[in-house]
C-alpha positions in Angstrom: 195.7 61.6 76.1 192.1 60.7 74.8 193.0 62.6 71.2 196.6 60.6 70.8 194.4 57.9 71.2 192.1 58.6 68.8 194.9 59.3 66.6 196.4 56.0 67.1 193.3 54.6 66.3 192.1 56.3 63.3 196.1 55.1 61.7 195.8 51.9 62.7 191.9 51.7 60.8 193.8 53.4 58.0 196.4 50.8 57.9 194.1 47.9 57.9 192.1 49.1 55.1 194.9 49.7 53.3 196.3 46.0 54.2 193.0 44.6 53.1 192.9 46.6 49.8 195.9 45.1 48.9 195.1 41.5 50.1 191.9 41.8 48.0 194.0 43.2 45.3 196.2 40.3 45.7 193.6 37.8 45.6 191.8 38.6 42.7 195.1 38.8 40.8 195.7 35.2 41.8 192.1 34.1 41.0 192.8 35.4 37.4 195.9 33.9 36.5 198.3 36.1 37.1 201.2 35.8 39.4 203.0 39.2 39.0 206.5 39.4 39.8 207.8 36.0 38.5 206.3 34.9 42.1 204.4 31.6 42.3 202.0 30.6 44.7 203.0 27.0 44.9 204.5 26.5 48.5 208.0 25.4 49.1 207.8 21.8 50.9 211.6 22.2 52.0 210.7 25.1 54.4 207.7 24.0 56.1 208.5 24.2 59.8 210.0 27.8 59.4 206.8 29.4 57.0 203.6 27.3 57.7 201.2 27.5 54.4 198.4 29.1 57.2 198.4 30.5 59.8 198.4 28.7 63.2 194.4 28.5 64.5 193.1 29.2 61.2 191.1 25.9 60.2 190.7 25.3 56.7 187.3 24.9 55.6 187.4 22.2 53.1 188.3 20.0 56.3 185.8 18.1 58.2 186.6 18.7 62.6 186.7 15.1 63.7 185.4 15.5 67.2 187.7 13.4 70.4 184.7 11.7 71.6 181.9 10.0 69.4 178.4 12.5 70.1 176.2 10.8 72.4 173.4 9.3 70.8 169.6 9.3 72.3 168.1 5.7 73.2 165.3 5.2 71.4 162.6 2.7 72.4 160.4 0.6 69.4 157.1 -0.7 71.0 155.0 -2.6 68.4 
């Protein structure tokens, strides 16, 4: 039982390097240019609802997180 484990877990650490080889592959191919496959990165507006642009709980990070509440601020106190 211990070694299927293992075994699962060795393919699925396979897998995921393999994923990110090609995600990195991807990426860099993008960065330089090229598109590959007549493909085009620009996202299709009409389908929005049924293929979000990211994924759901990824936050972008050229987006400021506007808070619910203001942040308390601490009283200060000027004596002269």
């Amino acid at each position: 039982m211990q070694d299927q484990m293992k075994e699962k877990l060795a393919k699925m650490q396979q897998d995921i390097e393999e994923s990110q080889r090609d995600l990195l592959s991807h990426l860099k191919q993008l960065m330089a240019g090229g598109h590959g496959k007549g493909k085009s990165p620009v996202v299709n507006s009409g389908d929005d609802h049924k293929d979000p642009a990211y994924l759901s709980g990824f936050a972008l990070t050229n987006i400021q997180v506007q808070l619910g509440v203001y942040p308390q601020r601490v009283p200060v106190t000027i004596r002269s």
